[in-house]
C-alpha positions in Angstrom: -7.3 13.1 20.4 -10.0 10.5 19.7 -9.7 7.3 21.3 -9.7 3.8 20.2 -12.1 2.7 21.9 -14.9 5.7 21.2 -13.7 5.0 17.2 -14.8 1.0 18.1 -18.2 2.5 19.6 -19.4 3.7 15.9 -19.3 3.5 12.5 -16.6 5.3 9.9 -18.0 8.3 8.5 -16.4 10.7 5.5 -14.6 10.1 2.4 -12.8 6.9 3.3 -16.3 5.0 3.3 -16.5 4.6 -0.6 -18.2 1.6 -3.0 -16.8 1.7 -6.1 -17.5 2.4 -9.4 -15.1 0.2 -11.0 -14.2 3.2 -13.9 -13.7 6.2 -12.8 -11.1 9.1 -14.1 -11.7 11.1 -10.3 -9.2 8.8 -8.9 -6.6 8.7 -11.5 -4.0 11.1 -12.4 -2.5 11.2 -15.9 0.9 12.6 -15.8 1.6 15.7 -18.0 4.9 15.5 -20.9 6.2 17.9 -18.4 5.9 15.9 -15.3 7.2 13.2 -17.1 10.2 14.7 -18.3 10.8 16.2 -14.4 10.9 12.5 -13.8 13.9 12.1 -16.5 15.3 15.4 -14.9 15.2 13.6 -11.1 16.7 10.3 -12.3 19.3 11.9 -14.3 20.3 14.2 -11.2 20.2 11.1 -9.1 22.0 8.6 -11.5 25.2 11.3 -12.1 25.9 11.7 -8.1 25.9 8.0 -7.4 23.7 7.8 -4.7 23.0 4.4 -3.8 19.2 4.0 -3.8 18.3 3.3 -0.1 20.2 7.2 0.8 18.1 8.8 -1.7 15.7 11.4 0.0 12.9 13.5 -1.6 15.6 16.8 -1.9 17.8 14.2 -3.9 15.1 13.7 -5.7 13.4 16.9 -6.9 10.3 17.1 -8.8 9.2 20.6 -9.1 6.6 19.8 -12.1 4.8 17.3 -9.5 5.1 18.9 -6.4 1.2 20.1 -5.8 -0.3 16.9 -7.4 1.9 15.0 -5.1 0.9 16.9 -1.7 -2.8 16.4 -2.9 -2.3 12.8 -3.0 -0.7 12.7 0.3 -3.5 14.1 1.7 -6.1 11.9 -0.1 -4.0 9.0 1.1 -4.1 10.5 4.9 -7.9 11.9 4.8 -9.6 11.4 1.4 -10.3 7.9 -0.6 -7.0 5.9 0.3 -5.8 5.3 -2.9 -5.0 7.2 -6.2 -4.0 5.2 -9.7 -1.1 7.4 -11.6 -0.7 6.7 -15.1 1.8 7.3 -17.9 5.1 6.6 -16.2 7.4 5.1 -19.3 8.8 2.2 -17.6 9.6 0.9 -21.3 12.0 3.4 -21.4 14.4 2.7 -18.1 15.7 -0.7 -16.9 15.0 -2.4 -13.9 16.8 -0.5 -11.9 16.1 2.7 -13.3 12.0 2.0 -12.8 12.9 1.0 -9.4 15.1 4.6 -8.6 12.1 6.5 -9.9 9.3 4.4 -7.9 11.8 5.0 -4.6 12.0 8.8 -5.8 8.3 9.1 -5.8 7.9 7.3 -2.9 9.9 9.2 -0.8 7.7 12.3 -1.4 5.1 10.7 0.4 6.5 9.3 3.4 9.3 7.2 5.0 9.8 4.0 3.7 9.5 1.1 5.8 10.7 -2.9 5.1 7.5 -4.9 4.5 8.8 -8.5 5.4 11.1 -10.6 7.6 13.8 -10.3 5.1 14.3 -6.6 5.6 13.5 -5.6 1.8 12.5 -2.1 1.3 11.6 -2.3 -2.5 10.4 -5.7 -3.7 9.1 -7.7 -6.9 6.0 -9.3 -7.1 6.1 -11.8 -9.5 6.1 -15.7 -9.6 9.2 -16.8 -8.5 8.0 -20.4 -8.8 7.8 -21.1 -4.8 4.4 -22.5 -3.2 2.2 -21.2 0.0 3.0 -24.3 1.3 5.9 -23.0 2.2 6.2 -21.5 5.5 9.1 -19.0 4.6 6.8 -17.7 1.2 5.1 -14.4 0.8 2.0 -14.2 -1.3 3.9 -12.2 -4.5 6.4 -14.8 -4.8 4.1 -17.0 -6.0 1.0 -17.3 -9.0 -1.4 -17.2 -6.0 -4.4 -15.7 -5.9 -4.2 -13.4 -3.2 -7.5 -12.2 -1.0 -7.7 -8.7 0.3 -5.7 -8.1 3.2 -3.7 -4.5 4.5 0.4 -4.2 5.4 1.7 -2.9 8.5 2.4 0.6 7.0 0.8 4.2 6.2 0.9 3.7 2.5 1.8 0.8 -0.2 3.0 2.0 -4.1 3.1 -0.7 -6.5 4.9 0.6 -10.0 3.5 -2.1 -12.9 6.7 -2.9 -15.3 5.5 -5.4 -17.7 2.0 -7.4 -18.8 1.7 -10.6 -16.9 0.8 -13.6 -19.1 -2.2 -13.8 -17.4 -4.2 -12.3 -14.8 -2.2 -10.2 -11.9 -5.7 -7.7 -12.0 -5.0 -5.7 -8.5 -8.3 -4.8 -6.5 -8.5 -2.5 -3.7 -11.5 -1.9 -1.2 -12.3 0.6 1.3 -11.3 -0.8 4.2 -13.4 1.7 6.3 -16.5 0.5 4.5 -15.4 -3.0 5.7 -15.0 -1.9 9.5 -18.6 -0.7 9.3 -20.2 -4.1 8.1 -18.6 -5.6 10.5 -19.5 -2.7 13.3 -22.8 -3.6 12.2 -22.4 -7.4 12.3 -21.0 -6.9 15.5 -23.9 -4.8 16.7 -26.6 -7.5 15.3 -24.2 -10.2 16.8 -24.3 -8.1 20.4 -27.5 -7.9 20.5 -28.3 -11.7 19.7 -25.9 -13.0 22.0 -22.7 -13.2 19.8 -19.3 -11.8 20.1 -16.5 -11.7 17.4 -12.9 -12.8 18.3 -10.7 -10.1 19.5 -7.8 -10.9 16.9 -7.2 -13.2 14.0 -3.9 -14.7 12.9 -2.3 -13.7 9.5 1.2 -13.4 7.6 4.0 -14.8 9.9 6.9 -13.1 7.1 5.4 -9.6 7.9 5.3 -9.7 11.6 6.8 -12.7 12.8 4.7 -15.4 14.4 4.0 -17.7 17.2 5.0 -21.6 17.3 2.4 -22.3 19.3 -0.3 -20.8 16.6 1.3 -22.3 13.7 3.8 -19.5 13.3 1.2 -17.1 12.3 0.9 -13.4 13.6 -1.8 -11.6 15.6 -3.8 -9.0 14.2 -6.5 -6.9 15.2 -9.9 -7.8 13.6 -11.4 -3.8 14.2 -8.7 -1.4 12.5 -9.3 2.2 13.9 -11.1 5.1 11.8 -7.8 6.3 9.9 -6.3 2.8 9.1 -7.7 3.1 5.5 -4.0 2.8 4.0 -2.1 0.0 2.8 1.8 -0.3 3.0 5.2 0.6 1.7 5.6 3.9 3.5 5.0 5.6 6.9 3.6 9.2 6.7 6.3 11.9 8.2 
């Protein structure tokens, strides 16, 4: 097993270190018809028992067309890039709740899914709700925000796009192992001029719950290990 603090001694190495391009169809997987008619099949399996969405499990939700694309994007979430874009769901063809099922259906093929905020919600909307930073008890989707890059305390995050925003509402990820190594090397030019970095910085008090005496704001660590490369909706079984 390595160790934190031999992972803190030296840069990230492999496939997780990536810079861009912007473009490019090696990350993205276009479903086939028949993958997106196994969806249909799933939904339709799920929708005529009744099960209420939070009870649903992968084996309630088969998807036999999808199987082998989804363990390899497991394992590139686990070991490979962190991230893959899947296109051609037809949202346009469910409602809400229907798009949601399906997302939670996916989802569950990849791992257990967690609550992301104080609230307990396990599948949320981001949208602009009308409500303001400023407010203490506000999350960053509720709002028109922009939002700068920043993880979730989980394995893995899914977001399922339903409609065109007016405006705006790009999404951007980033290798987060290529950030670890500028700072390991700021840290290492830092070191050796004298400087240190702070152990921790403070964040999102909604995810993690915070401390009055910091403003109600959350510790996190500033140096993530090697495999934290994921962001979050679900933890890896």
């Amino acid at each position: 097993m390595t160790r934190v603090v031999n992972v803190l001694r030296r840069p990230c190495t492999g496939p997780a270190v990536w810079a861009g391009p912007a473009d490019s169809d090696e990350w993205v997987l276009r479903l086939s018809p028949a993958q997106i008619d196994g969806l249909k099949v799933a939904l339709r399996a799920v929708r005529t028992r009744g099960l209420p969405l939070l009870k649903t499990t992968a084996d309630d939700f088969p998807l036999p067309t999808l199987a082998g694309e989804l363990e390899r994007i497991a394992d590139i979430l686990e070991n490979g890039r962190g991230f893959v874009l899947v296109k051609r769901i037809p949202v346009e063809r469910y409602s809400l709740a229907e798009a949601g099922a399906i997302f939670w259906g996916v989802g569950r093929h990849l791992g257990v899914p967690v609550s992301q905020n104080a609230s307990g919600h396990m599948l949320g909307h981001s949208r602009d709700t009308g409500r303001s930073l400023a407010d203490p008890g506000t999350r960053g989707y509720q709002t028109r925000a922009r939002l700068p890059f920043h993880t979730d305390g989980s394995d893995a995050l899914g977001l399922l796009y339903l409609r065109a925003a007016r405006a705006g509402a790009q999404t951007s990820v980033v290798s987060s192992a290529a950030v670890y190594n500028a700072v390991w090397h700021g840290a290492v030019a830092g070191h050796r001029q004298g400087r240190d970095l702070p152990p921790d910085f403070w964040g999102d008090p909604q995810s993690t719950g915070g401390r009055p005496d910091r403003g109600g704001v959350a510790p996190r660590d500033v140096i993530a290990t090697q495999n934290s490369v994921g962001l979050g909706a679900w933890r890896h079984q």
